[in-house]
N, C-alpha and C positions, 0 to 999 in steps of 0.2 A: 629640363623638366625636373622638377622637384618630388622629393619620395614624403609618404606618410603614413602610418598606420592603417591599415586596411577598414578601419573600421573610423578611423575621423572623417571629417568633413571641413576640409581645407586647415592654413593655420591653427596652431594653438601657443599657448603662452604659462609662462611657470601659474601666473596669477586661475588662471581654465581649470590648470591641473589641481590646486587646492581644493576647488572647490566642486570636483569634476565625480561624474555615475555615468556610464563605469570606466575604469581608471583605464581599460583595454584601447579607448581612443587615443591614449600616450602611448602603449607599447608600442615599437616597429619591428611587428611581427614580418614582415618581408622583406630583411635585407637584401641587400644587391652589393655585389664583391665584384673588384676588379683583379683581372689577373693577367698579368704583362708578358709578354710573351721576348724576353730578353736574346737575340740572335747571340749567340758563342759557338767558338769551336775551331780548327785552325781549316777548316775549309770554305771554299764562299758558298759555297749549298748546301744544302741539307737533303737526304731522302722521304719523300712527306709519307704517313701513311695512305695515302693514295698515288695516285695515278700522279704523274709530271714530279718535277723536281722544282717546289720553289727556293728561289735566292732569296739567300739575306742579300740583304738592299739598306745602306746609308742614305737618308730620305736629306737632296736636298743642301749636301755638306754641311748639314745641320747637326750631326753628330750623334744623332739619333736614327734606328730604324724599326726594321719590323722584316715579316715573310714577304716576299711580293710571289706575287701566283698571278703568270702572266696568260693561263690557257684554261679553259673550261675544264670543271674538273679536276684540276688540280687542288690541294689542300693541306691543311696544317693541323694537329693537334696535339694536345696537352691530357696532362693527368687530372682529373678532377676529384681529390676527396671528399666522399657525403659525410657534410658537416654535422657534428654530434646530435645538434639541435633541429636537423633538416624534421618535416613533416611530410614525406613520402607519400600517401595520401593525397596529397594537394599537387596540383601542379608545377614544373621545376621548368624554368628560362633560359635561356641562352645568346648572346648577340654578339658582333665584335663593332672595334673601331677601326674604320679603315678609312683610305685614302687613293686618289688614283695620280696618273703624270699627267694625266692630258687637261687640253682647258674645261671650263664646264660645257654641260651640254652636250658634249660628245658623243654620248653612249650614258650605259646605264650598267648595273652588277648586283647581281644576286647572291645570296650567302646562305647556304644551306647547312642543317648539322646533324648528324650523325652521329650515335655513340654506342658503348660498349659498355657492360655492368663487368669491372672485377672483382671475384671473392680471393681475399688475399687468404694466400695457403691452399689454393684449389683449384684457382683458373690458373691457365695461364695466357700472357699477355698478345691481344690479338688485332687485328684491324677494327677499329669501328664499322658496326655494320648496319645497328637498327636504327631507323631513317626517325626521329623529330616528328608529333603527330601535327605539328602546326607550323608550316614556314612562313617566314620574314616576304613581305614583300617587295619584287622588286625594286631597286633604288635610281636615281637620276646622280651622274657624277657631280660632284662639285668642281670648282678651279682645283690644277692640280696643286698635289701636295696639303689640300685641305682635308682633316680629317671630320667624320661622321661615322654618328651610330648608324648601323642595322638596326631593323626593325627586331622585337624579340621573337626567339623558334623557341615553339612550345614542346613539350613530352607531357602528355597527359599523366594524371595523380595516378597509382598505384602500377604505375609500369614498371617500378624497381623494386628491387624486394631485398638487396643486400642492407648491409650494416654498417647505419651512419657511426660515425668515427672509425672505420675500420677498414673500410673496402671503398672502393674509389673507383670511377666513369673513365674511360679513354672518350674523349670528347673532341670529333674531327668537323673541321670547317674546309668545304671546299665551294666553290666559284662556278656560277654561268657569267661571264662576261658579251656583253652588247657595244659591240663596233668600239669599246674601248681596250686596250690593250693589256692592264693589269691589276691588280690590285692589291695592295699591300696591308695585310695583318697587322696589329700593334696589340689588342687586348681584347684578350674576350672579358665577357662581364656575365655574372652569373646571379641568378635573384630566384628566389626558394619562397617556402612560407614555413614558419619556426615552430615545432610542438609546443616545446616549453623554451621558456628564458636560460639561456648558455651562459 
């Protein structure tokens, strides 16, 4: 799926933009960021901020991994800073890429998120707690080792109130699994809508 300015309507081309009212149809005002979630560390698990303990997991002897979170409940997360240019006001997204072992059809998984607002120099650093006003529906596996988005979990606009460039979301992803056995994190993805041009 392809991204575009909140305000075009399909394609555009340099030739549109010359001649174009108002110019807002070229800006992309809601970027979308990926964020990888690198497994390191001289142990093979990690303690999640939640419930269970997911493995890092080599996907595949492909040389490549992610978290696998093999039990309901379990979860992963990361630090998220509010980007200078975020527009707070507006709604903020959240999804990951994942993948399961089993063949398709299997079962299905769900991805829930959760997060937490830090004020740096004030808070200190805690579980993610307040629940996403919108979740992802749930997903059907694919063959294993094939990755897919999640749907996107919404937080409704004006639920944060900290300071973009300054202060930063703990942002927890954890798992209902259905009759499939795990599912493994690679990246969340995160997509805002912009005040001004950064």
């Amino acid at each position: 799926m392809g991204y575009s300015p909140s305000q075009s309507f399909g394609t555009s081309s340099w030739d549109a933009l010359v001649n174009a009212s108002p110019l807002s149809k070229f800006i992309f005002d809601r970027p979308v960021k990926s964020h990888w979630l690198l497994p390191v560390g001289a142990n093979n698990s990690i303690v999640s901020m939640g419930a269970g303990t997911p493995a890092v997991a080599e996907i595949a002897t492909a040389e490549v991994g992610g978290f696998t979170l093999d039990a309901d409940n379990e979860s992963v997360s990361m630090f998220w800073e509010l980007p200078l240019d975020i527009d707070l006001s507006k709604e903020l997204n959240f999804r990951v890429l994942w993948s399961n072992s089993q063949s398709a059809a299997t079962g299905s998984g769900r991805h829930y998120f959760v997060y937490g607002a830090i004020t740096v120099g004030t808070d200190a650093i805690a579980v993610a707690a307040t629940a996403a006003d919108t979740d992802a529906a749930n997903q059907a596996d694919l063959a294993a080792n094939i990755p897919q988005w999640n749907g996107w979990n919404t937080i409704d606009g004006a639920s944060i109130s900290d300071t973009p460039g300054d202060d930063f979301l703990i942002v927890k992803c954890y798992v209902d699994l259905t009759t499939i056995t795990n599912s493994t994190i690679y990246c969340y993805q995160s997509r805002f809508y912009r005040k001004w041009l950064a």
